[in-house]
C-alpha positions, 0 to 999 in steps of 0.5 A, a space after each residue: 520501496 523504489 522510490 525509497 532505494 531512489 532517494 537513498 542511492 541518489 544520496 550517494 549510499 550503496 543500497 543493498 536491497 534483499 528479497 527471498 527471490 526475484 521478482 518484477 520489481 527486480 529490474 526497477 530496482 537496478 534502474 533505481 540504483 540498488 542491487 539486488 540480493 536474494 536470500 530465503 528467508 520468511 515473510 509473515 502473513 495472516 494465513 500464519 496466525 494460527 497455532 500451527 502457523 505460528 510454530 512452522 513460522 518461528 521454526 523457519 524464522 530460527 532457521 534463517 535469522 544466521 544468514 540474515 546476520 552474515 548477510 549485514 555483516 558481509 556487506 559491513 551495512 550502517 542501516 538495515 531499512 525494513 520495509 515492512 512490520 511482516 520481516 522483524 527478525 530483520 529487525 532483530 538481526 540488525 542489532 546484533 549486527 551493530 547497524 542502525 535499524 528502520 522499519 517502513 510501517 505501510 500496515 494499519 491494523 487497528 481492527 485486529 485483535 489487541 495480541 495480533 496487533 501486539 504480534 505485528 507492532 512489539 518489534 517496532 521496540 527494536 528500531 532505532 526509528 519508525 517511518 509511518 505512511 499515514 496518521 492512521 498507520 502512526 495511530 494503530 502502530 502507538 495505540 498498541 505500543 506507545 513507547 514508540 511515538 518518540 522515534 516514529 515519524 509521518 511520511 505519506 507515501 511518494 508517488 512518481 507522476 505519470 509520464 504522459 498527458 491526462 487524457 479525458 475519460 472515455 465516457 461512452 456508451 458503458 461507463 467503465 469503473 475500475 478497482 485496482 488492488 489485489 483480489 482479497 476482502 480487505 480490499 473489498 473487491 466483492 462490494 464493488 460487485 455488489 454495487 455494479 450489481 446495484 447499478 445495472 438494477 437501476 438502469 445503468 450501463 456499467 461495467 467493472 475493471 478489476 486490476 490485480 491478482 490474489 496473494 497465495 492462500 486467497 485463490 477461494 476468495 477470487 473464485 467467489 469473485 468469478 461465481 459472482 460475476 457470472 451471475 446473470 445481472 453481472 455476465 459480461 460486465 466484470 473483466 478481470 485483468 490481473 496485475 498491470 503495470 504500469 497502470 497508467 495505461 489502465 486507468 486512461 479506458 476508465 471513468 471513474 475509479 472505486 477504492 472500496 478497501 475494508 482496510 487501507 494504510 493509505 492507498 497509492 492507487 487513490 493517488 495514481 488516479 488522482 493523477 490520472 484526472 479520474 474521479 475517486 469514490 473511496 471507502 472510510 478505510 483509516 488512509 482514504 480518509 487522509 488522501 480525499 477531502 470528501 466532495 473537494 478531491 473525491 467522494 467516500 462511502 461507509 466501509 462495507 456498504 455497497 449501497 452507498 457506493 453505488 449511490 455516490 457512483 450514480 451521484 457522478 453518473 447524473 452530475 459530470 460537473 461535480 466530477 470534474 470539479 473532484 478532478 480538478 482539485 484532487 490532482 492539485 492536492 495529490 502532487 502537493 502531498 505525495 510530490 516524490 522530491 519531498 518524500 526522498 528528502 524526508 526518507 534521506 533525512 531518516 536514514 541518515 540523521 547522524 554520522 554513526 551508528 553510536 551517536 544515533 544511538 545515543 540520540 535515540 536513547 535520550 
């Protein structure tokens, strides 16, 4: 999203970014050249889809949805840029208002159910264009709703390089593995305890970074978390950090990094290690499988099997060769793909395809 607010306002648009409430981001987005606004308004999640969720949701959704056209039209706004499919009723707010209308699609959500799906990507039909971060996220998004495809287009995430050297791994006598997502099952944080679990069975000094916190409503799961690593196998071995940033600091007292998400759009942290010269083993979650090249730039494992996991973790234990040859290559491949020159380019190009709103409705219509 910064990158985003980046790209926009060094085209020479005023950038207008609204949030419910501040938040750490806030002061990136003024570095980035936006301005930030603050309007209540809610945000959809699945701790939502149920009955009564959904009921409490549309009550607060009516509520808000007058601020969020006063809003755009207060500030006379051309394009509302929606960086999520969690807040359509920007969506539906931008057309009343008159104004160009983009969703940012980062969701993947294949596996859920065909009415959930249908909840998340319907409103995508009121877009005049679809940004999608990954093949896989443009798949689950047209599967759903193909009318779609002919205004949605690819544009891998742009990630800024990290500012310093990379430094070597630090490889002593425990091998430091790190997760960095936040705690939640999706991201699959239990299987990696699950395969440091397995490790420290068969012999090896391990231990696990985990960097990231719990979304609201999740606070069970990481309290299973907790239970888990206290078990006598795992005492001492797991260390919760919470939410770093930046986390390049972090990833520079590890030795190889797990992504073992049972659901992932793409994965910026798969990136970030890339960069950070570390070896990645990755889960066959839908955009794993578009940032390594399994045995060229990383290693995957079946999604869920922590068995699999820890085998491809001893693979790089036994073999370091193997894991600087990932290194190496992953890092070439990762600036190639996720360079932030492009993205911008690609997001400008977006965001500003035509002079007015009435052309591009036009151009969109045929």
């Amino acid at each position: 999203m910064i990158e985003s607010v980046k790209a926009m306002a060094s085209a020479g648009l005023r950038v207008v970014v609204v949030t419910p409430e501040p938040g750490p981001l806030t002061g990136d987005i003024e570095d980035a050249g936006g301005v930030p606004e603050f309007l209540n308004f809610p945000v959809l999640r699945r701790t939502d889809l149920s009955i009564r969720g959904i009921l409490s949701l549309g009550v607060r959704a009516t509520r808000a949805f007058p601020r969020l056209v006063l809003c755009i039209r207060r500030h006379r706004a051309s394009v509302v840029y929606v960086n999520t499919v969690t807040l359509p009723w920007w969506l539906a707010a931008g057309r009343l208002a008159g104004a160009r209308t983009i969703c940012h699609v980062h969701e993947a959500e294949g596996h859920d159910r065909a009415i959930t799906r249908m909840g998340l990507y319907g409103p995508l039909a009121l877009s005049h264009a679809n940004i999608m971060i990954s093949r896989a996220a443009l798949r689950s998004a047209t599967d759903t709703v193909s009318m779609i495809a002919r205004k949605s287009v690819l544009v891998r995430n742009g990630v800024r390089d990290r500012p310093t050297p990379v430094s070597p791994p630090p490889r002593g006598d425990v091998i430091a593995l790190g997760v960095v997502a936040r705690l939640s099952p999706r991201k699959g944080t239990m299987d990696a305890l699950d395969a440091v679990r397995l490790l420290r069975e068969r012999g090896h000094p391990v231990e696990l970074h985990l960097y990231g916190s719990a979304f609201e409503g999740y606070e069970t799961y990481e309290k299973d978390l907790r239970a888990e690593a206290s078990q006598p196998i795992l005492a001492d071995s797991v260390h919760f950090h919470g939410y770093v940033r930046p986390i390049w600091g972090a990833l520079d007292q590890l030795d190889i990094v797990i992504a073992p998400s049972r659901v992932e759009p793409y994965g910026n942290s798969v990136v970030e290690a890339q960069y950070s010269g570390r070896p990645v083993v990755a889960s066959t979650a839908e955009g794993h499988c578009e940032s390594i090249d399994d045995g060229k730039t990383g290693l995957l494992f079946p999604v869920g099997d922590a068995e699999v996991l820890a085998d491809q973790i001893e693979r790089l234990i036994k073999d370091p060769g193997l894991a600087s040859s990932l290194v190496e290559n992953a890092r070439d491949a990762a600036l190639s793909r996720n360079g932030v020159a492009r993205y911008a380019e690609a997001i400008v190009r977006v965001v500003t395809p035509i002079p007015s709103v009435k052309a591009a409705n036009r151009d969109v219509a045929k």
